[in-house]
N, C-alpha and C positions, 0 to 999 in steps of 0.2 A: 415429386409425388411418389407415394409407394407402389410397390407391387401389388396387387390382389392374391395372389399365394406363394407360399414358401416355396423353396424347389427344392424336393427331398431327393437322396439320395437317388433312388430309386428313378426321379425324373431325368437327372443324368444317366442313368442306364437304360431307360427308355429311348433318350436323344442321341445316344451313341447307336443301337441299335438302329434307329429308322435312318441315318447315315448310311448306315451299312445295307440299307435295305433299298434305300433309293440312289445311289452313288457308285458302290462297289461292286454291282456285277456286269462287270468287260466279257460275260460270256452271252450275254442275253441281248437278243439284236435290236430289243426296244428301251426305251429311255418311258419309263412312266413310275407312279409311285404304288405301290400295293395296295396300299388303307386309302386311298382318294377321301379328301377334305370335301365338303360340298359345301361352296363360297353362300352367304346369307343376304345379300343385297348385290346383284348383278346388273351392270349394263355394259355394252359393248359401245367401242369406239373407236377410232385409228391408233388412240395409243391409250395405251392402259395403265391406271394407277390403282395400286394395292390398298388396302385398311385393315389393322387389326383394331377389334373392340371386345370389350368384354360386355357383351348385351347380357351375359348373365354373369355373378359372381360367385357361384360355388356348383357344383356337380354332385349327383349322388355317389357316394363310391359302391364299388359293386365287388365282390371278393373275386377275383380270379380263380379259374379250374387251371388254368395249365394245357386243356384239352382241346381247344381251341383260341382262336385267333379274339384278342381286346376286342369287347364291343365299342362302338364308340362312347363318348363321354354324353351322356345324358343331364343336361345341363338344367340350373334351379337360379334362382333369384333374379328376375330381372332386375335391371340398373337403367332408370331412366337418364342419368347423367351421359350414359354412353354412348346414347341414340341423339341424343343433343351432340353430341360429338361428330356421330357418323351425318348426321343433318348439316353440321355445317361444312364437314366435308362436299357432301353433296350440295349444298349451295355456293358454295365457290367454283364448284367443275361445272355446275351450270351457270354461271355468271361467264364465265371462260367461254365455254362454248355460243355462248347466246352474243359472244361483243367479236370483233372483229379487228380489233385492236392487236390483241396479245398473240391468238393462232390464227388467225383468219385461214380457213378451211380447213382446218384440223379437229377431229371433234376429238374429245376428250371421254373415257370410258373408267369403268373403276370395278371394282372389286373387292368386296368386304366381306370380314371373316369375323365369326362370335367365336373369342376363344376360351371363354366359361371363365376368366379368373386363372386357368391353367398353365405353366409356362411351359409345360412338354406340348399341350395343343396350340399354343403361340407360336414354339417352333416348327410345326409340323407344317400350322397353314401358312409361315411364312417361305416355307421350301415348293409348298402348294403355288404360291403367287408368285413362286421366282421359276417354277419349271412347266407351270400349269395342270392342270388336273383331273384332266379328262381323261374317262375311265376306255375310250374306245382305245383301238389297237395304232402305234404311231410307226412312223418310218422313219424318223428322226436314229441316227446309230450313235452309239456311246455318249452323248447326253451334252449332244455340241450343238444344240437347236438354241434361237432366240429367247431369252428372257421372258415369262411372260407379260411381266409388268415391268415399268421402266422405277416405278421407284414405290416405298411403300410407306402409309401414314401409321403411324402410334408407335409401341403403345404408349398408355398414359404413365402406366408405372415405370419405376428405375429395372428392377429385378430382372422380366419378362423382356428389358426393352437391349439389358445387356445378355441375356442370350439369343435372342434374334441378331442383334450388332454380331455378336459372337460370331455365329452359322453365315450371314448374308456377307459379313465382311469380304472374305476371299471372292464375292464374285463383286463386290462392288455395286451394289443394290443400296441406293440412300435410304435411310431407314431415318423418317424426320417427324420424330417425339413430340408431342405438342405440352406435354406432362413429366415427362421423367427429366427428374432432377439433380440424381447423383452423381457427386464430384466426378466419381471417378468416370462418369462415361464419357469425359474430356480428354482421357489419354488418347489419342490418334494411334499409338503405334497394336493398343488391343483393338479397340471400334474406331477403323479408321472409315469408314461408310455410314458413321450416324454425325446426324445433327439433331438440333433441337428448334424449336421457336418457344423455348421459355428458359429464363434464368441458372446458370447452373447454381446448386446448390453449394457453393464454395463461398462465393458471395452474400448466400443467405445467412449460411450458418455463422459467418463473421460479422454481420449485420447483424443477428441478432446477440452477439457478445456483448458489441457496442451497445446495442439498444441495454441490455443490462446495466450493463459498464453508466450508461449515462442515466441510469436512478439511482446510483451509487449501492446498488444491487451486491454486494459482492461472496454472498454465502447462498445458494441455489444448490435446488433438488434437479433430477434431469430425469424424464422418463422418454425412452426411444421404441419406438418397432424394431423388431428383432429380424429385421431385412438390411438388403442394401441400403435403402433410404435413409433409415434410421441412422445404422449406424455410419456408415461414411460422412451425413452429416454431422452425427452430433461429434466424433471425432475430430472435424472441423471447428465446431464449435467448442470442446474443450479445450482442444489447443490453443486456438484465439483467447480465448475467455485466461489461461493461465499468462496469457502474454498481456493481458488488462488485469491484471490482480483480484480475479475471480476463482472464488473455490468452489467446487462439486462435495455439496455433502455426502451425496448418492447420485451414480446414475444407474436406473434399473430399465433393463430390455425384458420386451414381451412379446408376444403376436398375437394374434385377435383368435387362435383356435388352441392358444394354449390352455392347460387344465386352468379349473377356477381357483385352486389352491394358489399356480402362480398369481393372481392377481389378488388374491387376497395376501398375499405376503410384501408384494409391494403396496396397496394399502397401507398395511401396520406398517413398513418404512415411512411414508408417509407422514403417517399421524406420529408416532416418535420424533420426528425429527424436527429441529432447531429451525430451520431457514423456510422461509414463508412466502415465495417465488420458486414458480416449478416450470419449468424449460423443458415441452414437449412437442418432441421432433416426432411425430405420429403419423398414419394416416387416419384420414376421418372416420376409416371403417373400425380401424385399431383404438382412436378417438373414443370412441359410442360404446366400444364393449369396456374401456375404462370408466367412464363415466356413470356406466350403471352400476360397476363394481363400489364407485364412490359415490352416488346418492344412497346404498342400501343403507351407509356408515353415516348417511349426511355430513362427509365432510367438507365443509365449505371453509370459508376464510382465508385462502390463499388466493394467490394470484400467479395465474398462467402464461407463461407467453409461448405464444405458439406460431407455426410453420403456415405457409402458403396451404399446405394439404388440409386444414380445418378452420385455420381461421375464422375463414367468409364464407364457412360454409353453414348455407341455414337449417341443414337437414340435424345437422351434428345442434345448434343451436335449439332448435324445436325439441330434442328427445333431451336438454338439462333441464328438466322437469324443477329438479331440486338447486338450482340459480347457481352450479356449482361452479361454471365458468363466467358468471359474469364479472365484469371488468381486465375481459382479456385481453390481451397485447401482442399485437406481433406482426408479421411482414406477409403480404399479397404482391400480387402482380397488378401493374396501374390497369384502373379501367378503361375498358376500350367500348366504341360503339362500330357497328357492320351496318350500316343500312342495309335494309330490306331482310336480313337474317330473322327476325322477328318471327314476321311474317310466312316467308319461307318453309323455317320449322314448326308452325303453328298447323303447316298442311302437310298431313303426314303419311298422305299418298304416295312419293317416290318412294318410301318404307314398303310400299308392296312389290316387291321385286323379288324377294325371295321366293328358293324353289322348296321352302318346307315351311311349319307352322310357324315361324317367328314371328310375321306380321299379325296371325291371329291371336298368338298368345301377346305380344306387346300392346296392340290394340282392345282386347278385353280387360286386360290390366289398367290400362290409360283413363277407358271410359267405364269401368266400374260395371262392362255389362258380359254377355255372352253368348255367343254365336250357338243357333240351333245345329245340332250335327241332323237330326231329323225333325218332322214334321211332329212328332208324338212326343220329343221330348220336350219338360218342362224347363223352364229357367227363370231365375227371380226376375234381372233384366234384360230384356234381348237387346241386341246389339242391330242396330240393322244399316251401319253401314255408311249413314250420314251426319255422326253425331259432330256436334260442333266446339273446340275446343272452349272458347269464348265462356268464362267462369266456371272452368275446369282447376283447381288450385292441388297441382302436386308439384314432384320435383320437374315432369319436362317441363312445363309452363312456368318455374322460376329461371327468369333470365339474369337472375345475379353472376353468373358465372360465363358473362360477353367475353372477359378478358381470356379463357381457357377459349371458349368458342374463338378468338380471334386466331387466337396460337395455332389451331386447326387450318382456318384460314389463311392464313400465311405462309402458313406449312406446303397448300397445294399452290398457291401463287408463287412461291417460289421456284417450285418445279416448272411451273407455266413459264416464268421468265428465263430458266434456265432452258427449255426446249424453244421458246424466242432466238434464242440467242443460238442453239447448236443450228436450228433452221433457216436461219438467216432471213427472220420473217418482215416485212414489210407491207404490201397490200397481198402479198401472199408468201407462203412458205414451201421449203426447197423438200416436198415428200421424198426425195430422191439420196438424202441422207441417212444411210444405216445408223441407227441408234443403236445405242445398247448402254445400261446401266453406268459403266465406267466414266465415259462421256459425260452425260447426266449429270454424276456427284463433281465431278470437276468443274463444272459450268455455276451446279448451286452453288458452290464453296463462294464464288467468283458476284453471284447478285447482288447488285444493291440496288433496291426500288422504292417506290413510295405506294403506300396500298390508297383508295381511292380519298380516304380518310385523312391523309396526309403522314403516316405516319414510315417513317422510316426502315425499311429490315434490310440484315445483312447479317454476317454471319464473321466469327472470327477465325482465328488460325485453329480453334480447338471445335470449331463448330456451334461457338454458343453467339448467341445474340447477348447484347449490352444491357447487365443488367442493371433492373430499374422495378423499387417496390414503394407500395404506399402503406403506412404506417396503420394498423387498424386496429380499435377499440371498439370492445364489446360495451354497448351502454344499453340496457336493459330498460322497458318500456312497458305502458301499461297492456294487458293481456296476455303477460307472460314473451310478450317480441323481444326482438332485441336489435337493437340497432345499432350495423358496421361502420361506423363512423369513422373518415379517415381523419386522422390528427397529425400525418406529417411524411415525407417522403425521405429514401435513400436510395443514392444515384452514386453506383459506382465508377462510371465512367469520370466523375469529377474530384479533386484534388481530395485526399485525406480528410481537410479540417472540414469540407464541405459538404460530403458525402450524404450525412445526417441533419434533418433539419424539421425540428419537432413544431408542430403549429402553435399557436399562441390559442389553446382549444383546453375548455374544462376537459378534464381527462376522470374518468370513474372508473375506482379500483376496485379490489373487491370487498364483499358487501355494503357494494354500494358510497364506500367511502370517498369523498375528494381531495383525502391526504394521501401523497404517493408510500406507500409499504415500505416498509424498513424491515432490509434484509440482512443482516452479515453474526458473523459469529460473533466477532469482539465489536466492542463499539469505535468509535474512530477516539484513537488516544491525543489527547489534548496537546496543545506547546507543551512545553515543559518537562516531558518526558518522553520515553521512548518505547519502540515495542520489542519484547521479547516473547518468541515462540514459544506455544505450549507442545510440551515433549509428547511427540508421537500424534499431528493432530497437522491439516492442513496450513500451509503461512498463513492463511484469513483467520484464524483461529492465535489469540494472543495475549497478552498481560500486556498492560500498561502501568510501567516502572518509571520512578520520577527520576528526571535527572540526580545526579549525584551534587553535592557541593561545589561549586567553582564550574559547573557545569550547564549550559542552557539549549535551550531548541527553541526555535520560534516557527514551526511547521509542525502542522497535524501529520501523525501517524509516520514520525520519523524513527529509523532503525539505529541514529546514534545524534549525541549528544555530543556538543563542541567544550570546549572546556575557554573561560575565559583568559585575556591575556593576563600578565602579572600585577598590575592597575586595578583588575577591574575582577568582581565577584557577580555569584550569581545574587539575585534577586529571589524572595520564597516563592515566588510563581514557577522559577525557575526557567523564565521565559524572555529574560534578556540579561544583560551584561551593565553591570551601574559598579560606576567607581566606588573602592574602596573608603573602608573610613579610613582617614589619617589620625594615629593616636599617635600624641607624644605628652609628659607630663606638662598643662599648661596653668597657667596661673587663674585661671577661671573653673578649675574643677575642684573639689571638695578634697582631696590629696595636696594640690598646690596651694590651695589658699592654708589649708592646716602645714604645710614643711613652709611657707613663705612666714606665718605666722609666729611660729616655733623660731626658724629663724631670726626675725627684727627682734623676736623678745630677750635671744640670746643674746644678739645686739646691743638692748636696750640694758639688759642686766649686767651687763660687760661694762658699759661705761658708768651705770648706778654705782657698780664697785673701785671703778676709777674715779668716781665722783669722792666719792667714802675715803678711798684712799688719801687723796689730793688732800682733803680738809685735813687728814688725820698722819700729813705727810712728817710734822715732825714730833711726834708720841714715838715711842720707844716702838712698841709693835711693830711698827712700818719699819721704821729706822733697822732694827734689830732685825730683821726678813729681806734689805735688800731690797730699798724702793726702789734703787733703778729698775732691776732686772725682771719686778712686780709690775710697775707699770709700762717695760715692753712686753711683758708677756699677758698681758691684758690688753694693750695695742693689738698684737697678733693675735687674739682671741677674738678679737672684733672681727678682724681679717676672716678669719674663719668661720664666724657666723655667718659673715656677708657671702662668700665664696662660694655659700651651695645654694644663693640664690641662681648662678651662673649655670645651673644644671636644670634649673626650670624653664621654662618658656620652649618654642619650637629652633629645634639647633641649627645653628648655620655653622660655617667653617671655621668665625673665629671665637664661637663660643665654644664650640668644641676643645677648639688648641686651649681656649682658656681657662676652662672649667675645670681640668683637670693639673696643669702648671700650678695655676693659682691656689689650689687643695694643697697638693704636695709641699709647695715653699712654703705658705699659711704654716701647716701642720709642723714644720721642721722648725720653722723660726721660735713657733710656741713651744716645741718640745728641748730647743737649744735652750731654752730658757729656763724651762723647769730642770735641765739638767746642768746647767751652770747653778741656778738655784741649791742643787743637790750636794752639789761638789764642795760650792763654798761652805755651806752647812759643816760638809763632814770633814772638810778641811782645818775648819775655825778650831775644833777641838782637836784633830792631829797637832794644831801646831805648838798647841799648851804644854805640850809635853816636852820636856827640857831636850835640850839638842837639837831642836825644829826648825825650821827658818822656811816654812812652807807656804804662808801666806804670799807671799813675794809674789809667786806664781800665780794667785787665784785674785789678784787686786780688780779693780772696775776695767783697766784697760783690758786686762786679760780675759775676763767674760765679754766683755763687747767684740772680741776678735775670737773667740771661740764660737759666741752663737754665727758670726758673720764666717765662719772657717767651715761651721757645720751646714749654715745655708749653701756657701760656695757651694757646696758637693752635691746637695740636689739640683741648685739651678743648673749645674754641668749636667748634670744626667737629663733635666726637663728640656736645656737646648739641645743635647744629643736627639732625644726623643723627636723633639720639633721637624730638625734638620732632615732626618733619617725619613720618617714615618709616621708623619704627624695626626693627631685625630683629624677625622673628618664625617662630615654628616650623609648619612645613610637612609635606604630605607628597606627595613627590616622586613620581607613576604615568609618567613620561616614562623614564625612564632604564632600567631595565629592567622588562618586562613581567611578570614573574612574582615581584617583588616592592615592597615600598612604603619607599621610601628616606626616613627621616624626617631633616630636614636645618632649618639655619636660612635662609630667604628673605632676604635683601640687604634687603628694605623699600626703601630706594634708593640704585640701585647708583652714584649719580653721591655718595652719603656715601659709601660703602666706598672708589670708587677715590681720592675726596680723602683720607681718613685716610689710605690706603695714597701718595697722591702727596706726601703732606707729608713723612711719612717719607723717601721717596726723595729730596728737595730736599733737608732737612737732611745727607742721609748723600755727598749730594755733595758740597755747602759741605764737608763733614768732607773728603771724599777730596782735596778742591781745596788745601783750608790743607795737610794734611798732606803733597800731594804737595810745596807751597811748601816748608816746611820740612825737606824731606831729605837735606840739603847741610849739615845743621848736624851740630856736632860729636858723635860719636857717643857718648859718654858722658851728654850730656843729650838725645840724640836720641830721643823716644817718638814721634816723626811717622810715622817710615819701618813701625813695627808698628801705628801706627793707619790707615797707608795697605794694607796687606795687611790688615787689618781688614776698611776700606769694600769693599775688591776683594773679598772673599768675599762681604760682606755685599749688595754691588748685585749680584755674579753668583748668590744667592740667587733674590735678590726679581727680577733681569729671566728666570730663567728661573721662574722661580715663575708667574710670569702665562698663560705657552700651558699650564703641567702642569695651573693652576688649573683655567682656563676646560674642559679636554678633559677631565677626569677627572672619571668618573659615582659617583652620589654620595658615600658615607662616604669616597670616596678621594679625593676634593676636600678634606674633612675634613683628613685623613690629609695629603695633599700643603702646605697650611698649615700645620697641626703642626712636620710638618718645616723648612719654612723658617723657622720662627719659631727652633727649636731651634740647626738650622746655621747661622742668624747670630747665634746667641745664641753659640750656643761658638764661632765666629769672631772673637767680640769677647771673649770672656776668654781664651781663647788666647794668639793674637797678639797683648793690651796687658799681660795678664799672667804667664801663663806664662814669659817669657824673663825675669821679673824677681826670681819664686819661683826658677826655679832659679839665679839669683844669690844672692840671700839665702840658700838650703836648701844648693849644693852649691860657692859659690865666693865665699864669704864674702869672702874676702881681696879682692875686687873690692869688696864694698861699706863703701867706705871714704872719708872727704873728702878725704884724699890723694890715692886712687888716682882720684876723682869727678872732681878737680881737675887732676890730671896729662897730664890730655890736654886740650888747650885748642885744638891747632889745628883748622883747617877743612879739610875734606876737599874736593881741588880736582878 
């Protein structure tokens, strides 16, 4: 609960002073206080309990002369809340005395003091109830007399309740809170003499993190009292709140007598701002002067959650005129029932105890009327003395607030069982025991009892009881009510996951809605991507960035992305990991069926020509060109068409070794051939020439051991290759990322370029003879179409080499295929083809006549 006033400077120089004025003078033979407090509800007994209350809430201020001594504090607003308080103080000290149980023959006395809201007058009249305060003259020397009271109740606020803890501690005066809730008055080594009977705020302000936390709340506004209260809790609660991944848009502090300027400035935070959940750690007084600042604005549409000190509070609920808090949310204390309390404070008689007008001003307040001071004067209602509360409806007569009354309650049964126990009470007690204060708090620290109710108290090592709140929603009704509805409990005393435990209960947010509010900066980022912080801006605050390529998440609101294994790619969702496609050049795709096609026709056309040839085997043509060496080099053109079928389909190990063997010898054996072809060409005419005897050399055995001498030499370099570092099937994750190219690996790439370099030697020697020979007569002339041959066949394979090396995977495939094909039909072409269509369409050309008839040389 909060304070009722700030404690200005000044009030700390006031309570140093009256220190010094009741304390410090060892020269003066009596022990009494200067300014004497005059206590406002009095009875005597054998032992005496203290009360501070604030029966009123503010005072007039009066300017000081300096010329004289402070008058005292002239006190304004009654607080019916407070008088409910000192009631049920008073009916537990008479429940105590009336039973026989707890002190039997001890009567029980008490002592109450109205400290206006003030904490310099809290401390004064708690130094009043601890040395006593009577004005006659003592005999008591330097200030070693008995306590007057053995322990002291309130107050309700934090502030007030830590500077009385403050002053009372060094004598050891329990001072037991029934309302003040700030964390810190759990330290024992500051207020090691106060306890409480209600929850400390440590516990709250982390419950309520949680309660955030679990509507997935995580961008909140915060408005606190600019007290102990406030801020200690809400402290607590930012902290908490940052360890559940909640952000504080704004927290803004005020207090209820700041200028109106500050509160219209938090307003305008308010209304600007983004997050639509507002976290106010207030008291109810501080409550009320917010609320009016935000109906002037009508700003409604948010939703509140709030603190034990307004929650359940209906006074605070009757003045939201403009429904600005309905569907609020937040943490009480469980409710409690006192029998017979009711009743009790219903009769407000033991209230006449006072030795000045508080009972008449509380009593004309109450019943709306007013006590004649003489017989002439007039008065709207007179008061006369016996009115009855019984359909009286203001704040004393709302009994919503048992569970604050019990905390009061427990507060002096405490004490009662702790003087049980110093007394050693049984059907009577030991009067013969000096008490004093010190005693006392050690004994409370040490209770544990059950109140008649059944309900358990005790107290821990910090002085707090176990806390325990029930969850309450504001649900708004007809007449403008509104009804505290509890929808669920947390009990800290129980494990972590259990703590919290929301009812299965319509829940009504605000305006009126039954969808719970949606609060946070960013929205929650999907699988698939991840979050990155906005520069200069809370973590709740964030961009949601899609995973990258090969990269997935399958968790909302994840800060990083996994990247998948080498198999496997992402998915465009980006939200899990699926295997690769596997590409290699296959005989069902539109590339394989068109290079499979290409190829058989090459095939096919290779042996149409050896068909051609065969019929037309003994016509001069043939004859004169070197059938043998024609139709093996048409055999091995076949080879070679066939050969780059070996490079489609998905590779294994021995397609690999084969694919590439088989190209190379193919290719050599056809080029052995065209270059035996060449030779014998250009040889036939060296050898015409008188003195020659050159043929010898170039006859049929000699080509058939030539092409077989030039093959040797690849097939050694093809088995070297084998042996050494043979191809082998691969699968390519370089080439493109979203698929797996399965290819054949080179094994080593210095065999591939030698097969391939061999070839190119030979097919030059070919190009070189045959360029020799171009000049010869053109009816035996086959040089000049084996030289168009090699020129297709080297501008192949030199451009072949950049397409190779640059082209990603099955197109590397693909682009060998091809070269192998176009110099394959480069060389049936150009050696054959011009000679078919002699033979097919111009017969008369092939003739030994006409072979023979042209004999010169072309100059």
């Amino acid at each position: 609960m909060t304070f009722t006033q700030m404690w200005p400077e000044q009030g700390w120089a006031f309570l140093h002073l009256l220190l010094v004025a009741s304390f410090s003078l060892a020269e003066e033979p009596e022990c009494r206080q200067r300014d004497p407090e005059n206590s406002q509800l009095l009875k005597d007994g054998d032992i005496m309990l203290g009360g501070l209350f604030s029966f009123h809430t503010n005072w007039i201020e009066k300017e000081e002369t300096y010329m004289r001594n402070p008058l005292p504090l002239q006190c304004m607003s009654l607080n019916f809340r407070e008088f409910q308080l000192a009631q049920a103080m008073l009916f537990a000290i008479e429940e105590i005395n009336n039973s026989s149980d707890l002190l039997p023959g001890i009567t029980l006395g008490y002592k109450l003091f109205d400290t206006c809201g003030s904490i310099a007058r809290s401390v004064k009249a708690a130094l009043s109830l601890i040395n006593g305060n009577e004005n006659e003259s003592a005999t008591v020397k330097a200030c070693t007399g008995p306590a007057h009271v053995q322990a002291i109740m309130g107050e309700a606020s934090s502030s007030p309740s830590m500077a009385i803890a403050t002053v009372t501690g060094p004598f050891h005066t329990p001072l037991i809170s029934h309302y003040a809730t700030c964390a810190c008055l759990s330290d024992k080594t500051k207020y090691p003499s106060f306890l409480r009977t209600i929850p400390s705020d440590y516990h709250q302000s982390r419950a309520l993190a949680h309660l955030v936390k679990h509507f997935g709340w995580t961008w909140v506004g915060a408005v606190r009292s600019n007290e102990d209260y406030g801020n200690n809790g809400m402290a607590i609660f930012t902290e908490t709140a940052q360890q559940l991944g909640i952000c504080l848009e704004y927290s803004e502090t005020f207090f209820r007598t700041d200028p109106s300027e500050k509160i219209e400035k938090i307003i305008k935070i308010i209304k600007a701002s983004t997050s639509k959940v507002i976290v106010a750690f207030l008291s109810h007084m501080d409550m009320e002067v917010l609320i009016e600042g935000l109906s002037a604005h009508n700003l409604t549409g948010f939703q509140w959650v709030g603190t034990e000190a307004w929650i359940f509070d209906s006074q605070t609920a009757s003045r939201d005129k403009n429904h600005i808090l309905d569907g609020a949310i937040g943490l009480y204390i469980p409710k409690a029932h006192v029998s017979g309390l009711k009743d009790f404070m219903f009769n407000v008689k033991p209230l006449n105890s006072t030795k000045d007008n508080l009972f008449t001003e509380f009593y004309e307040a109450l019943f709306s009327c007013k006590f004649k001071k003489s017989q002439s004067e007039e008065v709207p209602t007179e008061c006369t003395g016996h009115e009855d509360l019984i359909g009286v409806e203001n704040i004393f007569t709302d009994m919503s607030h048992m569970s604050i009354f019990n905390n009061v309650y427990k507060g002096v049964y405490a004490v009662a069982h702790a003087l049980h126990s110093i007394l050693s009470c049984n059907k009577t007690c030991n009067n013969k025991v000096q008490l004093n204060p010190s005693m006392i708090l050690q004994h409370i620290k040490k209770v544990n009892f059950k109140t008649k109710e059944g309900e358990n108290v005790y107290f821990n090592e910090n002085g707090d009881p176990v806390a325990k709140y029930e969850i309450i929603n504001w649900q708004p009704r007809e007449n403008d009510k509104v009804d505290f509805v509890i929808v669920g409990v947390y009990d800290a005393s129980l494990p972590a996951e259990k703590q919290m435990n929301l009812q299965k209960k319509t829940l009504i947010w605000a305006n009126n809605s039954l969808q719970v509010p949606v609060s946070v900066c960013s929205e929650t980022c999907p699988a698939g991507t991840l979050k990155v912080l906005q520069k200069g801006k809370p973590v709740c605050c964030y961009d949601c960035i899609r995973c990258a390529e090969g990269e997935v998440n399958n968790n909302t609101d994840s800060v990083t992305c996994l990247r998948c294994p080498p198999e496997f790619w992402s998915n465009n969702n980006r939200d899990t990991c699926v295997t690769k496609e596997v590409e290699f050049l296959s005989y069902k795709e539109v590339m394989g069926i068109l290079l499979t096609t290409a190829s058989l026709f090459g095939t096919c056309m290779t042996a149409a020509v050896a068909v051609i040839f065969f019929k037309y085997r003994e016509t001069p043509l043939v004859r004169a060109n070197n059938s043998e060496l024609s139709f093996l080099l048409l055999l091995f053109l076949t080879l070679c068409f066939l050969c780059s079928l070996t490079f489609i389909g998905r590779p294994s190990e021995w397609s690999c070794m084969l694919r590439h063997t088989a190209f190379g010898i193919a290719f050599v054996l056809c080029i052995s051939c065209v270059l035996g072809k060449t030779m014998v060409v250009l040889m036939a005419f060296k050898a015409t020439l008188p003195g020659t005897n050159m043929m010898k050399w170039f006859g049929p055995a000699q080509q058939r051991i030539s092409v077989l001498g030039f093959t040797l030499i690849q097939v050694i370099i093809c088995v070297t290759w084998l042996a050494i570092s043979p191809p082998f099937p691969s699968k390519n994750f370089k080439d493109f990322k979203d698929k797996i190219i399965l290819e054949c690996a080179l094994g080593s790439s210095v065999g591939f370029w030698s097969v391939l370099g061999y070839i190119g030697l030979l097919a030059l020697l070919c190009f070189i003879f045959a360029f020799l020979a171009r000049k010869l007569p053109d009816n035996f002339n086959e040089a000049k179409f084996i030289t168009f041959s090699m020129l297709i066949f080297c501008a192949v394979w030199i451009t072949f080499i950049p397409a190779y090396v640059s082209s990603p995977g099955k197109f590397s495939v693909a682009v060998e295929i091809f070269a192998i094909l176009a110099s394959s039909f480069g060389l049936l072409i150009c050696i054959f083809f011009p000679k078919c269509y002699i033979m097919l369409l111009k017969p008369d050309r092939n003739t030994k006549k006409h072979m023979m008839g042209k004999g010169v040389f072309k100059s």
